[in-house]
Backbone of each chain as ProteinMPNN parsed JSONL, in Angstrom:
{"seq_chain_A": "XXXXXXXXXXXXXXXXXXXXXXXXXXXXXXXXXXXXXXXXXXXXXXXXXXXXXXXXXXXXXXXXXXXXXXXXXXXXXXXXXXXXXXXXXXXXXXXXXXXXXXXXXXXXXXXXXXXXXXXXXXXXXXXXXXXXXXX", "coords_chain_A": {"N_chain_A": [[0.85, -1.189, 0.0], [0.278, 1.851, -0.829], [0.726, 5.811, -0.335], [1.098, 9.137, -0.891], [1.135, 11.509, 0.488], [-0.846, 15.675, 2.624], [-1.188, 15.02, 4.844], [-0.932, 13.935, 8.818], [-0.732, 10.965, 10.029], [-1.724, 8.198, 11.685], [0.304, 5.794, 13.389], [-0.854, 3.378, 14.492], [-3.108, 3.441, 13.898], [-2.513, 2.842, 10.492], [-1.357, 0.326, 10.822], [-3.589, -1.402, 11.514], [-4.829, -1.702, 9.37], [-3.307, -2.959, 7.212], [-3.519, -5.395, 9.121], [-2.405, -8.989, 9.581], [-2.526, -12.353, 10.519], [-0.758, -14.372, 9.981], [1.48, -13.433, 10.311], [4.147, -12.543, 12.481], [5.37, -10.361, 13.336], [5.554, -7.013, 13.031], [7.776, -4.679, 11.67], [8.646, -1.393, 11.933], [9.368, 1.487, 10.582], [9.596, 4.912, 11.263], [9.828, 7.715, 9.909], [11.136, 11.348, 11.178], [11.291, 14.862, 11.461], [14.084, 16.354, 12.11], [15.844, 18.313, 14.61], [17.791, 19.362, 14.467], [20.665, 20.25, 12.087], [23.518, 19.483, 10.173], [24.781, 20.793, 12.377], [23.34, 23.285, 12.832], [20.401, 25.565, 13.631], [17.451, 24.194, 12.481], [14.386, 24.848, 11.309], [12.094, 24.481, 10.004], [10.779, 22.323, 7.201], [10.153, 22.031, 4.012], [8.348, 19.872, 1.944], [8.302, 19.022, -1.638], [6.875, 17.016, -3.862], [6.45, 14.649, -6.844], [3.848, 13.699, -7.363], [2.718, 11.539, -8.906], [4.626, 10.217, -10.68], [5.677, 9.551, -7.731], [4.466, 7.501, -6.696], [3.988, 5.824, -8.751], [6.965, 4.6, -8.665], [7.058, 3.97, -6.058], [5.372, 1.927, -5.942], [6.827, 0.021, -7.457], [8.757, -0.563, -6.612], [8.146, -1.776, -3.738], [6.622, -3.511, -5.013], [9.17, -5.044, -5.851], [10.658, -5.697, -3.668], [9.024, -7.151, -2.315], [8.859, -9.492, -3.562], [11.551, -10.071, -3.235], [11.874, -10.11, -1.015], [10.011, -11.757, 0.672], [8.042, -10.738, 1.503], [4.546, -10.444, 3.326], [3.092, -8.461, 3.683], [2.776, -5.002, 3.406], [3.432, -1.285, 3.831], [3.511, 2.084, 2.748], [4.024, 5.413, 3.395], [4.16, 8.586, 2.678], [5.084, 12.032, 3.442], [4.008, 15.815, 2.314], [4.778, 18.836, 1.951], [4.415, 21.526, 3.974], [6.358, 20.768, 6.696], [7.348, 20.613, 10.459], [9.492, 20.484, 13.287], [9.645, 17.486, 14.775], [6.961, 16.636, 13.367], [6.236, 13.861, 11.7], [7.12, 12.449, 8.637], [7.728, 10.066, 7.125], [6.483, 6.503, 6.807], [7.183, 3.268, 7.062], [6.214, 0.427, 7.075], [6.644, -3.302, 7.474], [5.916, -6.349, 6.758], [6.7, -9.821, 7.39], [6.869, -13.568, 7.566], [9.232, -14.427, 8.485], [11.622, -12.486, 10.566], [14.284, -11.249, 10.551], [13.998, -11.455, 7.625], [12.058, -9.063, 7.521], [13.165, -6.884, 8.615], [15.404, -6.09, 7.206], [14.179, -6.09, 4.857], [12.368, -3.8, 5.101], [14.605, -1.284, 5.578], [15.707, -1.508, 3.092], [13.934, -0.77, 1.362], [13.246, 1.79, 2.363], [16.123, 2.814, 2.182], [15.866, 2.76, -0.854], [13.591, 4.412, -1.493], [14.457, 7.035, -1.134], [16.948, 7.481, -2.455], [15.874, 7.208, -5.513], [13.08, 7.71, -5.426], [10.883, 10.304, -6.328], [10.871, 13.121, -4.594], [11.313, 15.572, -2.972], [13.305, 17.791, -0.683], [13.224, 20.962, 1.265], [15.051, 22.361, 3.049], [15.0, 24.335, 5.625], [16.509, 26.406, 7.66], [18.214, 28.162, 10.474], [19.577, 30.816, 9.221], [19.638, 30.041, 6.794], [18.752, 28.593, 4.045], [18.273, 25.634, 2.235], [17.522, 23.516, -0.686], [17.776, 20.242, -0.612], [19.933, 18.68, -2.156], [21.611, 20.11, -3.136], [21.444, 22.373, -4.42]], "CA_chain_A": [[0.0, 0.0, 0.0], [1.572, 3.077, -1.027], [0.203, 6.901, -0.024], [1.745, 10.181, -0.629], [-0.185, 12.853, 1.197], [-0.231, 16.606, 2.954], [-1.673, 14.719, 6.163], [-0.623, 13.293, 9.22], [-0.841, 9.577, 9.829], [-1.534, 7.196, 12.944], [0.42, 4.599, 13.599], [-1.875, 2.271, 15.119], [-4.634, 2.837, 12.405], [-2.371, 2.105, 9.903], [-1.269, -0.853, 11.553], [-4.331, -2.17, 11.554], [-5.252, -1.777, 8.036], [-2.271, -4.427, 6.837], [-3.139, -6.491, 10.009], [-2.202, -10.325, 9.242], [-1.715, -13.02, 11.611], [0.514, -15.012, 9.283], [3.011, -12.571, 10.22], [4.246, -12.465, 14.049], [6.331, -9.054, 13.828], [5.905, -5.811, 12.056], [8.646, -3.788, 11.37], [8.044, -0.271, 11.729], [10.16, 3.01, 10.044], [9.193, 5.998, 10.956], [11.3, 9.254, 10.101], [10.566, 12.566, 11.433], [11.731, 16.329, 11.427], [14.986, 16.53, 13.29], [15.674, 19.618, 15.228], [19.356, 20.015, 13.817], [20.813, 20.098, 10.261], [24.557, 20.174, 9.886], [25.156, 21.511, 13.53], [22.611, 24.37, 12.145], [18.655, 24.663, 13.969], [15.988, 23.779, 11.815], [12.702, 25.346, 11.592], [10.961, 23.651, 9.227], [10.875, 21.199, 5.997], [9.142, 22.091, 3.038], [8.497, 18.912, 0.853], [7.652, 18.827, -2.726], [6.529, 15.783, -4.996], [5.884, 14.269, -8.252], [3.264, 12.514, -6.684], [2.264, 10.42, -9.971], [6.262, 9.491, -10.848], [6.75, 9.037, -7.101], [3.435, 6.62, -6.145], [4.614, 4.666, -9.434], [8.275, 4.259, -8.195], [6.923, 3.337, -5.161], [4.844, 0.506, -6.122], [7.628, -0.847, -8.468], [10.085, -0.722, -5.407], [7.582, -2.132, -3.129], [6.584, -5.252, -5.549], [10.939, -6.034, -5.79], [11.039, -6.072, -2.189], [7.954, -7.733, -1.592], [9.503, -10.843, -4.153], [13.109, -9.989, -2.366], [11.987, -10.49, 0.998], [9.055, -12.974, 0.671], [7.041, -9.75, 2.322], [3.481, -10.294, 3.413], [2.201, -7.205, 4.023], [3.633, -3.461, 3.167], [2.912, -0.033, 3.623], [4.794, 3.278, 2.55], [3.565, 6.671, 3.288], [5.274, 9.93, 2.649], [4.422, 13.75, 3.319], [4.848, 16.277, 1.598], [3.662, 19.938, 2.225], [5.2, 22.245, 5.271], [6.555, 20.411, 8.17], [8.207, 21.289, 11.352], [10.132, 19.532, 13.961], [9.22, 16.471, 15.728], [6.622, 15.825, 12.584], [6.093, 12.623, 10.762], [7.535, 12.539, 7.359], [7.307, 8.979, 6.367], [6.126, 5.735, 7.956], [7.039, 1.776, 6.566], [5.738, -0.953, 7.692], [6.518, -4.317, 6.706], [5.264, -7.757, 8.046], [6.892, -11.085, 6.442], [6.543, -14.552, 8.651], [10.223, -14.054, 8.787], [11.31, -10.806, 11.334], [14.927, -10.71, 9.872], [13.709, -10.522, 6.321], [11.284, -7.915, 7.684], [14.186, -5.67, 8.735], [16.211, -6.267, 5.866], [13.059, -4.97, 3.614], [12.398, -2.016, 5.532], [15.679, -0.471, 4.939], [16.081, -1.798, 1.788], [12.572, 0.098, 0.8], [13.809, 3.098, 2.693], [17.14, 3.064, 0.744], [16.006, 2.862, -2.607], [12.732, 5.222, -1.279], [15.736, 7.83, -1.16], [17.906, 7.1, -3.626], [14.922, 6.72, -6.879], [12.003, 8.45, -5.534], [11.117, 12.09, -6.776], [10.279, 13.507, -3.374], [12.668, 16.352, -2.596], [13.404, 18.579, 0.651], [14.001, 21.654, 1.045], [15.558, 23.098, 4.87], [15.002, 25.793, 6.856], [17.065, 26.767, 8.614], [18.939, 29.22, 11.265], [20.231, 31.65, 8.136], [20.018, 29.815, 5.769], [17.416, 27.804, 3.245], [18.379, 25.026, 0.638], [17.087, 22.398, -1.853], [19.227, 18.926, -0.213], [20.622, 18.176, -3.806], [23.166, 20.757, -3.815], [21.215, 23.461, -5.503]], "C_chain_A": [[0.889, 1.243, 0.0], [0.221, 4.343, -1.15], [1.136, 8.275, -0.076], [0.775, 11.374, -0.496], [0.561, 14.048, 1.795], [-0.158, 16.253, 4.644], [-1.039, 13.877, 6.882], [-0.923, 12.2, 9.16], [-0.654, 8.689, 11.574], [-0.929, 6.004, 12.683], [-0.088, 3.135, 13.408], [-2.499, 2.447, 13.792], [-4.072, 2.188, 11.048], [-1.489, 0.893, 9.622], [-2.685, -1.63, 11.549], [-5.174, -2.637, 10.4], [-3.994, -2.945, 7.249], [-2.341, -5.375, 8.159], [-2.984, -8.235, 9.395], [-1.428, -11.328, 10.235], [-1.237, -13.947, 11.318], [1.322, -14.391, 10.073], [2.919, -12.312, 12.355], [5.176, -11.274, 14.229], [6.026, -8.382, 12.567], [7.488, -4.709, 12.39], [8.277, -2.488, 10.927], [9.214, 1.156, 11.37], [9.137, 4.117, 9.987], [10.201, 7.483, 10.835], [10.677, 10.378, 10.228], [11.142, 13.835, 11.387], [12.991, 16.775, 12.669], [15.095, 18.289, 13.529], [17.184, 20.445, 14.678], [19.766, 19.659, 12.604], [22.335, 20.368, 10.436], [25.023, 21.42, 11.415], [24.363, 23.343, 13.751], [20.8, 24.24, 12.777], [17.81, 25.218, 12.903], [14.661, 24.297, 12.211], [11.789, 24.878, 10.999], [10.921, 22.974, 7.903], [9.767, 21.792, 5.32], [9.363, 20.94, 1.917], [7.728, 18.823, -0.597], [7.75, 17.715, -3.741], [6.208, 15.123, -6.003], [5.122, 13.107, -7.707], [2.696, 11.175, -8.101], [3.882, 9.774, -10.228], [5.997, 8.815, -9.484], [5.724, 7.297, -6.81], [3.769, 5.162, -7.214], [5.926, 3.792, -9.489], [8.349, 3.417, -7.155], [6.298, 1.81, -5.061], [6.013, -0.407, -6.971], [8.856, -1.787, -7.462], [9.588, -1.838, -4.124], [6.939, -3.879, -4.052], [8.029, -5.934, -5.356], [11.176, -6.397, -4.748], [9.879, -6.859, -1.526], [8.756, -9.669, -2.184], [10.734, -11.035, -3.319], [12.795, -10.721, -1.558], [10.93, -11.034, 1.61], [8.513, -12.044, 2.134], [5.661, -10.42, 2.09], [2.867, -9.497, 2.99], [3.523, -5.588, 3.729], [3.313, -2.415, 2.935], [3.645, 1.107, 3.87], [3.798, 4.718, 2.784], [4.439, 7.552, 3.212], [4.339, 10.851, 3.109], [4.86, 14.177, 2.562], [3.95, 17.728, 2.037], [5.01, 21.075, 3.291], [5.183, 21.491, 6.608], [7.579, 20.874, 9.097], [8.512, 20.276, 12.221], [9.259, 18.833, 14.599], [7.946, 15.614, 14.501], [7.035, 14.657, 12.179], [6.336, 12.915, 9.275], [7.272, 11.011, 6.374], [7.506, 7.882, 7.039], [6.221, 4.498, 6.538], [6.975, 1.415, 7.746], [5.861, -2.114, 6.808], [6.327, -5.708, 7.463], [5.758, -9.314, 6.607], [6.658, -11.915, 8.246], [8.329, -14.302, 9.259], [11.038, -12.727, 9.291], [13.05, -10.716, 10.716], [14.964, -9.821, 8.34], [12.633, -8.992, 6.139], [12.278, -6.579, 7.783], [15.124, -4.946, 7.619], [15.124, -5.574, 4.684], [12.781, -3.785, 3.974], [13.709, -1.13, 5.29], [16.166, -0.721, 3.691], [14.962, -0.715, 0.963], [12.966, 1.405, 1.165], [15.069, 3.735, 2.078], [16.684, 3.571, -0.347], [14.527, 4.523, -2.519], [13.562, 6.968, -1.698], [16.448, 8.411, -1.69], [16.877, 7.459, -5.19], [13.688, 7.403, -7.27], [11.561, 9.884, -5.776], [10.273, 12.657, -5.719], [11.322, 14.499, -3.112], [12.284, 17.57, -1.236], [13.907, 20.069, 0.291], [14.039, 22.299, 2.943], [15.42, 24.478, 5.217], [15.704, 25.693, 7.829], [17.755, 28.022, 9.604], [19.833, 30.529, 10.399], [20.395, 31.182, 6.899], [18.994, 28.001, 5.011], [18.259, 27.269, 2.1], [17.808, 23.612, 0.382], [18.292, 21.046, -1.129], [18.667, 18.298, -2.271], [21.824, 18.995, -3.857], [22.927, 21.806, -4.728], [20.314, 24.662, -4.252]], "O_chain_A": [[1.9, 1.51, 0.65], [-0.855, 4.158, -1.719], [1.948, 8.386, 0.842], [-0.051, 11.916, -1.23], [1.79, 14.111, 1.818], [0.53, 16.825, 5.488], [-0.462, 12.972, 6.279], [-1.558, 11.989, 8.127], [0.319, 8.665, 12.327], [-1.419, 5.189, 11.902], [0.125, 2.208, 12.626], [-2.389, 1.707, 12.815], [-4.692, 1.305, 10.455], [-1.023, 0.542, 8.538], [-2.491, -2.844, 11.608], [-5.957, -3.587, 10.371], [-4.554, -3.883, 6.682], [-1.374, -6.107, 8.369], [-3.84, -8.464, 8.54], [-0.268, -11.267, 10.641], [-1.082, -14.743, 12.245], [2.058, -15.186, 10.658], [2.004, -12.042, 13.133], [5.771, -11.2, 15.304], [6.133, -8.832, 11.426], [7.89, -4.216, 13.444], [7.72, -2.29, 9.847], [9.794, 1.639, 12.342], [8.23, 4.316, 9.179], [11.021, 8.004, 11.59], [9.692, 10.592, 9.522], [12.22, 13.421, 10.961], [12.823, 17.332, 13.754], [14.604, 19.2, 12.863], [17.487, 21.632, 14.561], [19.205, 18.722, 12.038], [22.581, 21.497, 10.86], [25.458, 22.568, 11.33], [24.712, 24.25, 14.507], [20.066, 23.278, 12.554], [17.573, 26.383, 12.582], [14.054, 24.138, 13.27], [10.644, 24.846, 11.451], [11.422, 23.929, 7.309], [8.673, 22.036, 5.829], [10.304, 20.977, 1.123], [6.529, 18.544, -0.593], [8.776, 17.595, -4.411], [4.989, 15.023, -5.862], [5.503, 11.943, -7.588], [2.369, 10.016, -7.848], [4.069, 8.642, -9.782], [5.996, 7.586, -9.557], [6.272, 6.196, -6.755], [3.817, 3.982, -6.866], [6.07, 2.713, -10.063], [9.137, 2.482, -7.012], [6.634, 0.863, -4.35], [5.863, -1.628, -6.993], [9.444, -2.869, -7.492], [10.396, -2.605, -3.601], [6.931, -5.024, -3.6], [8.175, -7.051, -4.86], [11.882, -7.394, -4.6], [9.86, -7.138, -0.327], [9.033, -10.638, -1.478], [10.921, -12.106, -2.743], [13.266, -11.831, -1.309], [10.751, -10.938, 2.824], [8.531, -12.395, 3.313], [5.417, -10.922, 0.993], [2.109, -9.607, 2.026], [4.734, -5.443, 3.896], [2.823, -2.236, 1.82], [4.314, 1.276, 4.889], [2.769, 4.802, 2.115], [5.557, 7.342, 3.683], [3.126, 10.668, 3.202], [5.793, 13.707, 1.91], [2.764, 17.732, 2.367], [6.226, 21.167, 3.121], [4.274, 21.537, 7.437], [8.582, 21.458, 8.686], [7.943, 19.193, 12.084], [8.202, 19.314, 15.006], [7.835, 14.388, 14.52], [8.23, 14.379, 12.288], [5.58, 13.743, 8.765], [6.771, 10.931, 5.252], [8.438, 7.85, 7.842], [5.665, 4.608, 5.445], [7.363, 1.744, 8.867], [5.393, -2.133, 5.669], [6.614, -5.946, 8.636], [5.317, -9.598, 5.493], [6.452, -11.456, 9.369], [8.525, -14.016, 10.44], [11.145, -11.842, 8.442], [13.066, -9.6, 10.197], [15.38, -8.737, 7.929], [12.471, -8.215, 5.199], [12.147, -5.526, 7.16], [15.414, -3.786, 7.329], [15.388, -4.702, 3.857], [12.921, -2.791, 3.261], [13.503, -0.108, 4.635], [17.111, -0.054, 3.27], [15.315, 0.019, 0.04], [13.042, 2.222, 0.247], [15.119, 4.862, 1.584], [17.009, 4.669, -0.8], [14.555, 5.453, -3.324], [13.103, 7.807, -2.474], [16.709, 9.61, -1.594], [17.521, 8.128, -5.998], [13.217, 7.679, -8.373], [12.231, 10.67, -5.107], [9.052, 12.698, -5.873], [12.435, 13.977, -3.04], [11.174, 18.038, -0.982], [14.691, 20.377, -0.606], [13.115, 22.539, 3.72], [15.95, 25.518, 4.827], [15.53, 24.942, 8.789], [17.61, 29.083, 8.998], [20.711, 31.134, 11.014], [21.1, 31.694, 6.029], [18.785, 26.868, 5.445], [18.818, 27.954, 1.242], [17.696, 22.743, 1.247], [19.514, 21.119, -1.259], [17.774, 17.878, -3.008], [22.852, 18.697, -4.466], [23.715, 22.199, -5.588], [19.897, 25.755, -4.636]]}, "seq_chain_B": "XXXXXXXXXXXXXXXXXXXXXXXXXXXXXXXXXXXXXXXXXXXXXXXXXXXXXXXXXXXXXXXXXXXXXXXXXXXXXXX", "coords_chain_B": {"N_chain_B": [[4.18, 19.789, -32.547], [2.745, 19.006, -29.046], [3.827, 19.462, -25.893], [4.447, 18.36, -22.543], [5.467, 20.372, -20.026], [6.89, 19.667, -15.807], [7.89, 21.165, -13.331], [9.556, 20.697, -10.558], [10.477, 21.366, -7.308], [13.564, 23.042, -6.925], [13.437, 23.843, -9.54], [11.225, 24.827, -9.846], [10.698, 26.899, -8.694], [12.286, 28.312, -9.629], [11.374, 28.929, -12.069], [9.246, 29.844, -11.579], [6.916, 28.652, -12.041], [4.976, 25.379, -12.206], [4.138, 23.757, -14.106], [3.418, 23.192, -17.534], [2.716, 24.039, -21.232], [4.527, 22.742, -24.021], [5.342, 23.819, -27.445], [6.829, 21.947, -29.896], [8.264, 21.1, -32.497], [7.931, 18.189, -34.628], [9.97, 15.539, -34.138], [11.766, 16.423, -32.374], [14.202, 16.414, -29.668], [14.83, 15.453, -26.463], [16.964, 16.882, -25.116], [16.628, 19.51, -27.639], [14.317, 20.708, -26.344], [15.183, 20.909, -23.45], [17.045, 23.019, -24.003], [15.265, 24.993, -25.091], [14.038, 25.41, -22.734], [16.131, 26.21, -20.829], [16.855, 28.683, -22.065], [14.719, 30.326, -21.908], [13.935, 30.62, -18.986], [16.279, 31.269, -18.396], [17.863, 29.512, -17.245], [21.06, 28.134, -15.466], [23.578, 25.896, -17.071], [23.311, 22.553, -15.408], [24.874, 20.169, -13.23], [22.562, 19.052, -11.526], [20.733, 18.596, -12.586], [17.585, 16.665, -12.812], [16.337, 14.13, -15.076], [12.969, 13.287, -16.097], [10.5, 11.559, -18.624], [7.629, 10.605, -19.389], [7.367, 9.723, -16.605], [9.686, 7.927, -15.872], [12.95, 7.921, -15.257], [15.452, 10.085, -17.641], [18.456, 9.394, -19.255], [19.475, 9.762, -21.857], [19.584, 11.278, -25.195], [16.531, 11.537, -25.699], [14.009, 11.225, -28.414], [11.055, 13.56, -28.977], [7.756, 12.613, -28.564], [4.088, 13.873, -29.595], [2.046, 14.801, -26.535], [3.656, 13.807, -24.81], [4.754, 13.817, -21.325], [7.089, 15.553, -19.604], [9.489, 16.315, -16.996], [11.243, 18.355, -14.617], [13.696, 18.514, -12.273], [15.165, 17.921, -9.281], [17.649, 16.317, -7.746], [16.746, 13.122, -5.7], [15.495, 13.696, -2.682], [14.012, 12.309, -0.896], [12.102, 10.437, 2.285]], "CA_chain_B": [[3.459, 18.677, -31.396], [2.744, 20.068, -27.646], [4.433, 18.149, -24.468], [4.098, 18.911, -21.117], [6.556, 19.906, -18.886], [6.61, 20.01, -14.811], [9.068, 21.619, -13.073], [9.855, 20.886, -9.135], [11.452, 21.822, -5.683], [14.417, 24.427, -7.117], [12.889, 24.816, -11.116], [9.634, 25.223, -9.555], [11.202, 28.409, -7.88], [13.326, 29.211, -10.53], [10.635, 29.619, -13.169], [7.608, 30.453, -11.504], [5.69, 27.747, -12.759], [4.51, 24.376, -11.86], [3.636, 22.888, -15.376], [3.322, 24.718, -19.248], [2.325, 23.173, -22.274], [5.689, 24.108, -24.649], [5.193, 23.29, -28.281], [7.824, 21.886, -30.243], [8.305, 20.523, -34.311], [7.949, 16.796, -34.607], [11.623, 14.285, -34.187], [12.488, 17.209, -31.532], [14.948, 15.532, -28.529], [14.638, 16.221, -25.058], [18.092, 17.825, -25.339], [15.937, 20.081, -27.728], [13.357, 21.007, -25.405], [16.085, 21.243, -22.593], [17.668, 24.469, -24.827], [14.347, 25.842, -25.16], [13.663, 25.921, -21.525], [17.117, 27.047, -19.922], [17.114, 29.918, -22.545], [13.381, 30.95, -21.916], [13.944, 30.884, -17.586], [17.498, 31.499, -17.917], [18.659, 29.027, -16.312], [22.223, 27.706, -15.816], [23.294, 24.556, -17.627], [23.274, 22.291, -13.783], [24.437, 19.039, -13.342], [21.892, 18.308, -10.637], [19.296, 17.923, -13.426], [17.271, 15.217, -13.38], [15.137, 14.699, -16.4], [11.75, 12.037, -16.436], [9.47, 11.272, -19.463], [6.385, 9.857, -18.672], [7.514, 8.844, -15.196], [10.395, 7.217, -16.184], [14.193, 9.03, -15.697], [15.84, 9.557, -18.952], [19.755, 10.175, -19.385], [19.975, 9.749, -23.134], [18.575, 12.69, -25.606], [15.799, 10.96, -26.78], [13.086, 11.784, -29.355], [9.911, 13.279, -27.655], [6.495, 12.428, -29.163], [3.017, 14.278, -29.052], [1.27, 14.346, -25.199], [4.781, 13.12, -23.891], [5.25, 14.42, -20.042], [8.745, 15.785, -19.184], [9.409, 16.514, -15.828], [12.668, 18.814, -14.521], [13.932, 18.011, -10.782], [16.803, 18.213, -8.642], [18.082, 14.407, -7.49], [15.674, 12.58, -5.079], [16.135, 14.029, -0.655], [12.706, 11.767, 0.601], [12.929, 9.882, 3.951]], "C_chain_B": [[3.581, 19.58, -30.122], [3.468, 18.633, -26.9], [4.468, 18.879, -23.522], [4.87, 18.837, -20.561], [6.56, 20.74, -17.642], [7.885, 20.334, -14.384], [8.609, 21.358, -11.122], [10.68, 21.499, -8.295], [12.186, 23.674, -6.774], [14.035, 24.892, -8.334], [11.673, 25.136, -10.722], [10.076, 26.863, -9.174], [11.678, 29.29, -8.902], [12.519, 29.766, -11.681], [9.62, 30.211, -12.989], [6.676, 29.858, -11.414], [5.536, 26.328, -12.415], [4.6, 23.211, -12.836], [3.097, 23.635, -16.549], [3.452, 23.533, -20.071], [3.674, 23.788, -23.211], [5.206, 22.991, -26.135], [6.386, 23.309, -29.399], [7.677, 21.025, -31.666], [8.283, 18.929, -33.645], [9.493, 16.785, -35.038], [12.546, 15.047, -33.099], [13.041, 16.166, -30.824], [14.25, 16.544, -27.48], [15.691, 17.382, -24.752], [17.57, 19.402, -25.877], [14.752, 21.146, -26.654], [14.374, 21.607, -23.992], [16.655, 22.602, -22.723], [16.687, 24.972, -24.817], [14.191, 26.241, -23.744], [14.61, 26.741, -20.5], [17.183, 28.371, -20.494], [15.847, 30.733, -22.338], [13.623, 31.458, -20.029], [15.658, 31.554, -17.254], [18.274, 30.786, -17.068], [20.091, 28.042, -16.435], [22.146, 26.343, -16.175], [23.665, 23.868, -15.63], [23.146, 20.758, -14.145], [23.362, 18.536, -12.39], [20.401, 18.241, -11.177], [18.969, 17.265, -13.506], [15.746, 15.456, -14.294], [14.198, 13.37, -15.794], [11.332, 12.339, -17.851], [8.69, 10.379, -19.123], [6.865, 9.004, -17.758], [8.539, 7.646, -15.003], [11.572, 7.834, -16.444], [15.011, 8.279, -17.063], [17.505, 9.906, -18.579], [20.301, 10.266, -21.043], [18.991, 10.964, -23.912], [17.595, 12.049, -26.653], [14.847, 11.597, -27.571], [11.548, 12.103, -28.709], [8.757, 12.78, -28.627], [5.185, 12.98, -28.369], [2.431, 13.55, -27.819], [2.448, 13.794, -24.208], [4.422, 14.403, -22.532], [6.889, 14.559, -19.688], [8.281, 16.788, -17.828], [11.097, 16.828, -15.354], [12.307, 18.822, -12.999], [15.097, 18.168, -10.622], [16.992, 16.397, -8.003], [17.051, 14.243, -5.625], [16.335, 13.1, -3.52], [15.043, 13.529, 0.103], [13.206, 11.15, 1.945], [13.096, 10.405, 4.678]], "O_chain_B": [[4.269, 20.599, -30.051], [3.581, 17.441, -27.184], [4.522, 20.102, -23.651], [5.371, 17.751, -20.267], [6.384, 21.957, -17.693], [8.896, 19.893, -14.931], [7.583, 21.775, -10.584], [11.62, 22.178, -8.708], [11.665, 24.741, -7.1], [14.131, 26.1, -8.547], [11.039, 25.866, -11.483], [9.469, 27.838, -9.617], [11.565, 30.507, -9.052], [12.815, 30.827, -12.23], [9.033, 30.945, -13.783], [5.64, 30.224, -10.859], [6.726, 26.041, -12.285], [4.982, 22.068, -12.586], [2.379, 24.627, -16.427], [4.007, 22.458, -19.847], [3.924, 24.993, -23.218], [4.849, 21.817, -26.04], [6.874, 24.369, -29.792], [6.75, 20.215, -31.689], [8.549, 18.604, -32.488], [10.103, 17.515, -35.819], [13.686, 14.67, -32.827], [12.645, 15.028, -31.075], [13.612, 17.596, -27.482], [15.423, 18.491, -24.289], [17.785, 20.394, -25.181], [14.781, 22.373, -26.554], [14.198, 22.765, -23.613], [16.771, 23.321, -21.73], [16.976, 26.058, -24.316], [14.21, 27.451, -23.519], [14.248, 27.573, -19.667], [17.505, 29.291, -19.743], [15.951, 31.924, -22.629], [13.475, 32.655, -19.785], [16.079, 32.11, -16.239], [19.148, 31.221, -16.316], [20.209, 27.279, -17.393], [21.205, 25.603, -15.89], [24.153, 24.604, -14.773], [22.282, 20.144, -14.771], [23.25, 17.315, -12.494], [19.342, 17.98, -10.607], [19.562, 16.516, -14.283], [14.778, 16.216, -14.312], [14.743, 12.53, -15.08], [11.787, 13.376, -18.334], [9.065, 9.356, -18.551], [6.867, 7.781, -17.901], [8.38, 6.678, -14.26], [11.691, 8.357, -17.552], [15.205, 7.129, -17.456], [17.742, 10.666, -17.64], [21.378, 10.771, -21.359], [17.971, 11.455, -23.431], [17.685, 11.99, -27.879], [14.857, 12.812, -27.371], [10.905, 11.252, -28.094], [9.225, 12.541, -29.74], [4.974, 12.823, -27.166], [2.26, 12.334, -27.738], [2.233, 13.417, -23.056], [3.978, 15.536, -22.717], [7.676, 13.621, -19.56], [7.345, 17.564, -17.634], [12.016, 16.031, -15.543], [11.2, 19.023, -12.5], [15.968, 18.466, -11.439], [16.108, 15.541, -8.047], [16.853, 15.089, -4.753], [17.521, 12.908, -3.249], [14.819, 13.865, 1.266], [14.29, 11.285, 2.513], [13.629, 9.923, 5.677]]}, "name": "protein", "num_of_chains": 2, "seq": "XXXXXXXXXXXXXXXXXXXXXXXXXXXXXXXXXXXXXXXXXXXXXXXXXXXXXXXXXXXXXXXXXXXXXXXXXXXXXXXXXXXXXXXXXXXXXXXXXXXXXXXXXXXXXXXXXXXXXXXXXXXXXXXXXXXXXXXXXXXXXXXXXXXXXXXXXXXXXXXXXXXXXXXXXXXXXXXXXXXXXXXXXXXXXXXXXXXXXXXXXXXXXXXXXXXXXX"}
């Protein structure tokens, strides 16, 4: 299940929407709005998205790792919009019968999530605002 | 032929614009289209270009065809 939205996101609820009791461990990634950047404070994240590229990247990434890592269950959310510290930015979940290969897919999905997906940041910060790419 | 092209994060800023219909001769390249747009916004040639066509990154200068989507970006910072 793949979601790229402006809205927060519960946990629990969507935990309970992939529930499966095949699976005896979820593996949960969540990343949020750190308070420091480069020894620099942070005020706030502005994220912008190709939400049709990225939702199709995501499912492509999310079937390889589902075959990879003989995944059950899997769910990717992103934000994207104006966030500020301590926010939620993006939440996996993955549930195989196996809790190594669960771990092993969650950062593998979060990697390539990273690396492939057209989701880009841009920082706020303490004097100074940029694009993470280097532009 | 027309093709559509979106611009994000830092070209979103840099041009103004979101998404513009640009119309270009049939067997044009993307390369093509690429020259039309840095000389119209002014913007520097930058390796941290990343190109798509229909949702799919390109690195070669391929041939566009009517209704194609091109999409200008800076390299992926989700997570």
């Amino acid at each position: 299940m793949i979601r790229i939205q402006k809205e927060d996101f519960s946990i629990d609820e969507e935990l309970k929407k992939i529930k499966n009791d095949r699976c005896g461990a979820s593996v949960i990634f969540l990343g949020t709005v750190k308070s420091e950047m480069d020894k620099k404070k942070v005020t706030k994240l502005e994220i912008d998205a190709y939400i049709e590229m990225a939702e199709k990247k995501l499912k492509e990434i999310e079937s390889e790792a589902a075959k990879r890592y003989s995944i059950v269950e899997s769910l990717i959310i992103h934000r994207y919009g104006e966030l500020f510290v301590g926010d939620s930015i993006v939440l996996i979940i993955v549930k195989s019968v196996d809790r190594t290969k669960s771990f092993e897919a969650a950062k593998y999905l979060l990697e390539r999530l990273k690396q492939e997906v057209p989701i880009f940041k841009k920082e706020h910060m303490e004097g100074n605002v940029i694009w993470q790419g280097g532009i | 032929m027309k093709v559509k092209v979106k611009y994000f994060a830092f070209f979103k800023e840099a041009t103004g614009i979101s998404e513009e219909i640009i119309e270009v001769d049939n067997d044009k390249t993307i390369g093509y289209l690429l020259e039309i747009i840095t000389k119209k916004y002014n913007l520097e040639s930058n390796s941290n270009m990343v190109i798509s066509l229909n949702h799919e990154y390109i690195k070669e200068n391929v041939k566009l065809n009517e209704g194609d989507e091109v999409a200008i970006m800076i390299p992926s910072s989700g997570g």
